[in-house]
C-alpha positions as CSV (number, residue, x, y, z in Angstrom):
1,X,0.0,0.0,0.0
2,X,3.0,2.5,1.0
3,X,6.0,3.4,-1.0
4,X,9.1,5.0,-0.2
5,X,9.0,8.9,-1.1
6,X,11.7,11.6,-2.1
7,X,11.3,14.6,0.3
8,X,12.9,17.8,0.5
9,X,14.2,18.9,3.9
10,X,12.5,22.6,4.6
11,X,16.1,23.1,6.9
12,X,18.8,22.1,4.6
13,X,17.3,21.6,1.9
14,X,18.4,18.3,1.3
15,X,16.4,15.1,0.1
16,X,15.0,12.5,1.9
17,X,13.4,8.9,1.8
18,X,10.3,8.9,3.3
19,X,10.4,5.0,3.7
20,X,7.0,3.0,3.3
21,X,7.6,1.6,7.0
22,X,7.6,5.6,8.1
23,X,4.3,6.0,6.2
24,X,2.7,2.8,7.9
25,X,3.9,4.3,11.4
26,X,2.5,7.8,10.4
27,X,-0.7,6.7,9.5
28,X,-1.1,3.9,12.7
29,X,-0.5,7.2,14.8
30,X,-3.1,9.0,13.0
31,X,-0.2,11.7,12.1
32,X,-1.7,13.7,8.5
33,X,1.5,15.3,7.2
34,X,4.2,14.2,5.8
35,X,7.7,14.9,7.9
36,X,9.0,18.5,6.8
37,X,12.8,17.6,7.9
38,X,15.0,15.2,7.3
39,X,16.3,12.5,9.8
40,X,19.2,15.0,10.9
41,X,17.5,18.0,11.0
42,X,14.7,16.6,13.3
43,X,17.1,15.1,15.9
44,X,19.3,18.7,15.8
45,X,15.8,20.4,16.0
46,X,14.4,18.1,19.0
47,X,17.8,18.4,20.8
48,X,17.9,22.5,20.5
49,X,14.6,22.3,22.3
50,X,15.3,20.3,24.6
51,X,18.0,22.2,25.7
52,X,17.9,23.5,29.4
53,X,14.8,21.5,30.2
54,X,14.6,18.3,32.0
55,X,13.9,15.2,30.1
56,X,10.6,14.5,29.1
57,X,10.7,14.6,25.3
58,X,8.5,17.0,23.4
59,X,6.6,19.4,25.7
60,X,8.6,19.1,28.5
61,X,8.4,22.0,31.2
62,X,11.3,23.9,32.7
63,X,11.8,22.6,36.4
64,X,9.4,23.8,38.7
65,X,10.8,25.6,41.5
66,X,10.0,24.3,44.9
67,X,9.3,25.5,48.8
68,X,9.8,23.0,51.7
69,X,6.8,23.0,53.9
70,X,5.3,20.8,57.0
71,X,2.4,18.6,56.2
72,X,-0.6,20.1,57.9
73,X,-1.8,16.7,58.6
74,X,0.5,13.9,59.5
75,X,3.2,16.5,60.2
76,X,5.6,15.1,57.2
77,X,8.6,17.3,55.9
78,X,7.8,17.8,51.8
79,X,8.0,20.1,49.1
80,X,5.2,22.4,47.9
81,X,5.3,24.4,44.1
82,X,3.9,27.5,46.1
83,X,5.4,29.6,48.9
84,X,3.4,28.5,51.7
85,X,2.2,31.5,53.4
86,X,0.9,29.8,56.7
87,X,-2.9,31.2,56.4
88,X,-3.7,27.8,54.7
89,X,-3.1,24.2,55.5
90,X,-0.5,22.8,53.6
91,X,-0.1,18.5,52.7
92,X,2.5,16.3,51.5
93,X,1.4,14.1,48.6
94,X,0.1,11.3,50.2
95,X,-1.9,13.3,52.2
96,X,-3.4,15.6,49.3
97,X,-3.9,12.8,47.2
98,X,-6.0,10.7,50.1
99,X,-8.0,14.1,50.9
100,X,-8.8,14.4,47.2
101,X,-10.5,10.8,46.9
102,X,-13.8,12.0,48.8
């Protein structure tokens, strides 16, 4: 059903084989276009982006900066992505996460 097909690179303007194992993987994914880089200029592209962030692959976030605090509950030392301002209760994980259920 797939063949292999010549692209042009939009970066370097070099060609490309779009292989018919590519297309096959493209369409499983449900991905419409057709790659707009070549091989090369994808990997240079995903590692410039990539740079200064943590892993994660595509989308990742820059590191979150975070406040040690005192659960409010079971009295466990943790880490909070707010500065805790002491007019709220503040929880570790498990304890959030438990409160959250109900």
């Amino acid at each position: 059903m797939f063949q292999d097909k010549i692209l042009t690179c939009r970066d370097c303007g070099q060609e490309f084989t779009f292989s018919a194992s590519e297309q096959e993987f493209y369409a499983e994914k449900g991905f419409e276009n057709e790659p707009g880089r070549c091989p090369s200029c994808r990997q240079a592209r995903k590692a410039a982006n990539n740079g200064g962030r943590r892993s994660g692959g595509f989308g990742a976030r820059p590191q979150r900066q975070m406040y040690p605090a005192t659960c409010s509950n079971c009295g466990v030392e943790t880490e909070v992505p707010f500065q805790p301002s002491g007019e709220k209760p503040v929880y570790c994980r498990d304890c959030y996460q438990s409160m959250r259920r109900y």
